[in-house]
Structures are given as structure tokens and as C-alpha cells.
DONU-196053 format. One record per residue (C-alpha): residue number from 1; z, y, x. Coordinates in Angstrom, 3 decimals. Layout:
<kezas>
   num          z          y          x
   NUM          Z          Y          X
...
</kezas>
This chain:
<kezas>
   num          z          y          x
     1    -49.696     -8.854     13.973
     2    -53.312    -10.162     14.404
     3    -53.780     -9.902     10.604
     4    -52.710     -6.150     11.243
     5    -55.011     -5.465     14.238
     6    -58.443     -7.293     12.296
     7    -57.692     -5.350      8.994
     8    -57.897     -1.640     11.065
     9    -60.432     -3.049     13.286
    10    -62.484     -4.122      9.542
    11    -61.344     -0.619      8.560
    12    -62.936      1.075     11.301
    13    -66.211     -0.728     10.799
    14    -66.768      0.230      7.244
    15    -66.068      3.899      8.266
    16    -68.680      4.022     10.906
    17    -71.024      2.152      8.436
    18    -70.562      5.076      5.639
    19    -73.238      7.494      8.108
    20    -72.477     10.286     10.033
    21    -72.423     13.592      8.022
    22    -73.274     15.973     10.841
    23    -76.073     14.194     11.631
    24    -77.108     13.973      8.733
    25    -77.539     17.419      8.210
    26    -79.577     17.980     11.330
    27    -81.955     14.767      9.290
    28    -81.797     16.439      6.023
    29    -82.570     20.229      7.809
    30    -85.920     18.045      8.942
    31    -86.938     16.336      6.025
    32    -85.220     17.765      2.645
    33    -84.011     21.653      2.980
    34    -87.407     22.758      2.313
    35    -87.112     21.155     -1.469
    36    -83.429     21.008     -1.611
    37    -82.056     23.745     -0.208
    38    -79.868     24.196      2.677
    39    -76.638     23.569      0.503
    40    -78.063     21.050     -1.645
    41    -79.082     23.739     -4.394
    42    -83.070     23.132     -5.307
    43    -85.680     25.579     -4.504
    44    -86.611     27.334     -7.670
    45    -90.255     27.883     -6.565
    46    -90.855     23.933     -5.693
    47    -89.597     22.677     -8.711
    48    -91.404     25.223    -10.775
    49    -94.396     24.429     -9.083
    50    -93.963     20.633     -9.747
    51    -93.028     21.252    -13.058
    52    -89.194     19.748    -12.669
    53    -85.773     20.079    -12.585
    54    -84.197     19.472     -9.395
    55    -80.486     18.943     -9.618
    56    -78.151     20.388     -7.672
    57    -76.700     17.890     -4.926
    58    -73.325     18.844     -4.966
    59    -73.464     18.166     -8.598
    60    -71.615     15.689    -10.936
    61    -74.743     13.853    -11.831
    62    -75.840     13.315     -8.178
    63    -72.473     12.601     -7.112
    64    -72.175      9.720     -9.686
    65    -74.743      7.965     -7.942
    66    -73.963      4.807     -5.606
    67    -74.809      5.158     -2.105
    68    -77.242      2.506     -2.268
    69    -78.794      4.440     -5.300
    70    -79.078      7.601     -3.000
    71    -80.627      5.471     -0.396
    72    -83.031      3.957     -2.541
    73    -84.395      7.295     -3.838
    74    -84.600      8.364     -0.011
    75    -86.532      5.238      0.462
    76    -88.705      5.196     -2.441
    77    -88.964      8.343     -4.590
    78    -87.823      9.335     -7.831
    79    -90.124     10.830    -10.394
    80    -92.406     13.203     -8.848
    81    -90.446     13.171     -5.720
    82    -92.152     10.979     -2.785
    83    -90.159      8.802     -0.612
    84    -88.880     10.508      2.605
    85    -90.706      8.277      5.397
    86    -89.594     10.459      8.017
    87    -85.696      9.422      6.965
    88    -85.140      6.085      8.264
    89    -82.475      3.697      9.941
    90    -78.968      5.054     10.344
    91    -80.247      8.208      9.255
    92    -80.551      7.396      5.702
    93    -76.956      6.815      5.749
    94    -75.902      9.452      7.554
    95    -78.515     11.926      4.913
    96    -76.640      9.834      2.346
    97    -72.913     11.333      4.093
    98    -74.305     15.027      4.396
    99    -75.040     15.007      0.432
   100    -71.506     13.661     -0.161
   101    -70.062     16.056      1.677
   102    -71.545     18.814     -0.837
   103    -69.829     17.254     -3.508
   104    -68.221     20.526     -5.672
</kezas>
């Protein structure tokens, strides 16, 4: 029975340590939408004007990534994208839970 009771307790940890992805929207609304769209689909005009191709979120590609590979390009940038230093803490998780959730 105690085995029982630590394994859901263990359970319920790692849930609350996958982020949050309502808040994470109201962090990604902040810091990304203007690049990334509201739904995760890229603003034609910033990547044109960068010169890039901005995947969709919700996309396969994006979607293969690890969670620790989202966070890190939060963190520290990929390509011509800078890192978000205004997405920090538990929000990088829970920006990291909003862009799963547009998975397609």
C-alpha cells in the first residue's frame, strides 16, 4: 500500500513539473506571439524581414523536439532568433506546455 501511495504521489510530481499550459500562453502572448503567431503559425512579415523560415509550432518538426531542446532554444536562441530573456523560471516550462498543446 505505501509502494501504491509514493508511486501516485511520484506521479503527481512529474505532472506538475511538465509546466502549466495556460500559463503559458499568457507568457508566450508576452514574449513570442508577435514572431510566432497567436496559434503557433509564424508571422510572414518577420520572417521575411529576417530572411527565414519560421516553422510552424504545431508542426511535426517542432513537435519532435525534447522539452529540454525547446527550453534551450527559449534560453539561448536558435539561428537568427535571440534568446527570450523575458521567459524565465517555471515559465519556460509552462511556454514549453502551451507549444505542446498546439501539436496538430
Amino acid at each position: 500500500m505505501k509502494r501504491i501511495a509514493f508511486l501516485l504521489i511520484s506521479a503527481a510530481g512529474l505532472a506538475l513539473a511538465a509546466g502549466d499550459a495556460a500559463a503559458g500562453k499568457v507568457a508566450y502572448d508576452k514574449a513570442c506571439k508577435s514572431c510566432h503567431g497567436t496559434d503557433g503559425t509564424a508571422n510572414a512579415n518577420i520572417a521575411k524581414m529576417m530572411k527565414v523560415e519560421m516553422k510552424n509550432l504545431g508542426s511535426a518538426a517542432v513537435q519532435a523536439h525534447s522539452d529540454a531542446d525547446l527550453k534551450k532554444i527559449v534560453g539561448e536562441g536558435q539561428g537568427k532568433m535571440k534568446p527570450v530573456k523575458t521567459v524565465t523560471g517555471g515559465d519556460v516550462d509552462n511556454v514549453v506546455a502551451f507549444v505542446r498543446s498546439l501539436k496538430k
